[in-house]
N, C-alpha and C positions, 0 to 999 in steps of 0.2 A: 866360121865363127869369128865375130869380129872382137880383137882384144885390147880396149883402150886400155891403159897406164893414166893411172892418177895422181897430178901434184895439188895438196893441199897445202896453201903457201900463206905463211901466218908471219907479221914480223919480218918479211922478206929473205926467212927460209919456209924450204920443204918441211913440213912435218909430218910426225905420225898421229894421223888422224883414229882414236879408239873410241867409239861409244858414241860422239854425237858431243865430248864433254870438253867443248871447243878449250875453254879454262886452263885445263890440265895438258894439253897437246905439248909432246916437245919435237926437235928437231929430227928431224928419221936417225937411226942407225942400219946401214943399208953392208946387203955380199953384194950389189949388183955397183954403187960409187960410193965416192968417200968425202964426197961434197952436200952441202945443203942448200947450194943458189940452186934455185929453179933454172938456168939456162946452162947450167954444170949438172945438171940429173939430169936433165931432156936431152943435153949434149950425149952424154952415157949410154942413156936408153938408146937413142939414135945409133949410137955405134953397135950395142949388141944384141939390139933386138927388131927383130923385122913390123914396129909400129908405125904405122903413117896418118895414125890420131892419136892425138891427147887431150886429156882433162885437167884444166887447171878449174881449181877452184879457190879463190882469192878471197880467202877468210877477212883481210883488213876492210874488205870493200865493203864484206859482208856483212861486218862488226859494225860497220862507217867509220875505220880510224885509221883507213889510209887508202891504197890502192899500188898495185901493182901492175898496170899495162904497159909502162917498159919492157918488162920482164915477157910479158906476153908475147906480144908484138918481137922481140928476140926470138924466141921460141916458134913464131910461129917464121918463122924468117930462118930458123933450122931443115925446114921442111913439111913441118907438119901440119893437119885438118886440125884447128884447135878447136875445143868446145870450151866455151869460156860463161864460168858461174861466176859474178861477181856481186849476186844479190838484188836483181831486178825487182822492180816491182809492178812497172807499167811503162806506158809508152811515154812520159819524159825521160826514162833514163836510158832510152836510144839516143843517143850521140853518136854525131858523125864520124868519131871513131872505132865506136861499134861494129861498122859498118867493114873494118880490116879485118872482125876475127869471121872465122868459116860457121862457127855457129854457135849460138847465142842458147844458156839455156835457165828456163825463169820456174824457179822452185815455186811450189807452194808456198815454202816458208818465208818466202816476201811476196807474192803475187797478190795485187791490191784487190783484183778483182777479173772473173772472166773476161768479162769485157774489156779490161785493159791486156791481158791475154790476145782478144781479138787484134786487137791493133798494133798491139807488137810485132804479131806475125803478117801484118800489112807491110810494116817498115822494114823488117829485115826478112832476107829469103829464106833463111834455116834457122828456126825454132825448136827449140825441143824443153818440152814441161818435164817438168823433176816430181815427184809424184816425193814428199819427204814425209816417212814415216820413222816414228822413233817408238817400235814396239807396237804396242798396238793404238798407238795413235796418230793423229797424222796433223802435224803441225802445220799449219795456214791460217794464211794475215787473214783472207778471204774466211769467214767463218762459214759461211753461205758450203762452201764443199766437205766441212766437217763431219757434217751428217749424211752424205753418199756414201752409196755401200762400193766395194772397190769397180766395180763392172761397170757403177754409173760414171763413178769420177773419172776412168780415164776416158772413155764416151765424151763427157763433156768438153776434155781437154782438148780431145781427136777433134769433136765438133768446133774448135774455136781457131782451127788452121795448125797444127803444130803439124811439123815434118818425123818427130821422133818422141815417144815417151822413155821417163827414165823412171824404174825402183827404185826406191834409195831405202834402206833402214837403217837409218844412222846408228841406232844401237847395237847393231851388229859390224860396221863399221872397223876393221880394224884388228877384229876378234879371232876371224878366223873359225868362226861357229857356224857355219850354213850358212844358206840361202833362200832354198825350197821351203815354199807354203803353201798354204789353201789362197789366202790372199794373192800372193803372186799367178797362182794357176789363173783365177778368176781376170785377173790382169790382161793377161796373157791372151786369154781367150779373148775379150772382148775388144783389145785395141783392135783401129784398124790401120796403126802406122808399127813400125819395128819399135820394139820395147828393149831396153838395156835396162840390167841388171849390178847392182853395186851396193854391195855392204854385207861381210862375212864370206866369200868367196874362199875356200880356202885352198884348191889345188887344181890340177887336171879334172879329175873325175868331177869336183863341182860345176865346172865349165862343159862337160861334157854332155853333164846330166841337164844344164839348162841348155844348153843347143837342143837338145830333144825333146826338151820340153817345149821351144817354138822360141827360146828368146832371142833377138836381133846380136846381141855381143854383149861383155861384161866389161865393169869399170873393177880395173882392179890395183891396190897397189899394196901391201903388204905380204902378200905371195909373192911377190916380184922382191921383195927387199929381202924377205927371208931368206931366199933362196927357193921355195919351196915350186914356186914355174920356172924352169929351166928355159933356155933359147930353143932345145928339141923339142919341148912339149910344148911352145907355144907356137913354133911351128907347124906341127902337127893340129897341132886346134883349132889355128885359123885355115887350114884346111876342111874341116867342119861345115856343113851345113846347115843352118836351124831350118 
């Protein structure tokens, strides 16, 4: 089971990301470092935890009120597969520096349109759609996918070239309430690429229980700061096979 670590990097620290309620976000309070630069967490994690990907996801970029690939590009220059969310929305905001991180991935929540979908995954080799729901709704620029039921949407997304799909429920996000749905089941079922899981994650046994439900690996980072994943259990995890 594969266990990425998540930096949500807002104002150029780490924060704790809860709910979706970008707003209110402050900087982590972490057992695992005691820094907030994104290339001082990833450094940390790199030391005590056997991760060789991560998730940034670049709230400034996402907001449009700044950008952080410095920090990235740092980060990924630590060692690691980065998957890097900085609010895509179609094939102009592929730049040729895009083209340094390991894989690019284009939410819902800005994707202009499938068909720019398409072509994004022309220009860059690892693509991966973020399926963003907040509760029971699912936020997209693209209204067109609103009304799909979840078996069609990730279908669609499968259909337009993507290498990996992501769950997201933002609302749960942070909370440490679950994971497990009917919606995710259906997900689950009908991708036909590895599906990752992120938002409410709250221990072993949650990771456990989606590895057997079929999912690809979980994003996760508030487990990780609590303390509540330990370095042996997420050893053992990524032992896992979904």
């Amino acid at each position: 089971m594969r266990i990425i670590p998540v930096l949500d990097v807002l104002g150029g620290k780490v924060v704790h990301a809860v709910a979706g309620s970008r707003s209110q976000y402050l900087p982590i309070r972490s057992k695992v470092t005691s820094s907030v630069r994104p290339v001082e967490v990833a450094g940390d994690f790199r030391w005590l935890f056997p991760f060789p990907e991560i998730y940034i996801a670049d709230l400034d970029a996402i907001e449009g009120s700044g950008a952080n690939f410095r920090d990235v590009l740092a980060i990924r220059d630590l060692g690691y597969s980065v998957y890097l969310d900085r609010g895509i929305g179609g094939a102009g905001d592929i730049d040729p520096g895009l083209r340094q991180v390991d894989r690019v991935v284009v939410g819902t929540e800005t994707l202009q349109s499938v068909r720019e979908l398409e072509i994004v995954c022309r220009l860059h080799p690892f693509v991966v759609a973020s399926l963003d729901f907040k509760g029971d709704d699912l936020l997209a620029r693209d209204r067109s996918l609103m009304g799909l039921s979840p078996s069609r949407l990730v279908e669609t997304v499968c259909q337009a070239g993507v290498s990996e799909v992501i769950y997201l429920d933002l609302r749960r996000v942070g909370t440490g309430s679950g994971i497990r749905s009917a919606r995710l089941e259906r997900i689950l079922g009908a991708s036909s690429v590895p599906v990752l899981v992120g938002g409410g994650v709250r221990d072993s046994a949650d990771i456990a229980d989606l590895a057997e439900a079929g999912a690809g690996g979980v994003l996760v980072a508030t487990s990780i700061h609590s303390g509540m994943l330990t370095r042996e259990e997420i050893g053992r995890l990524v032992a896992l096979r979904a």
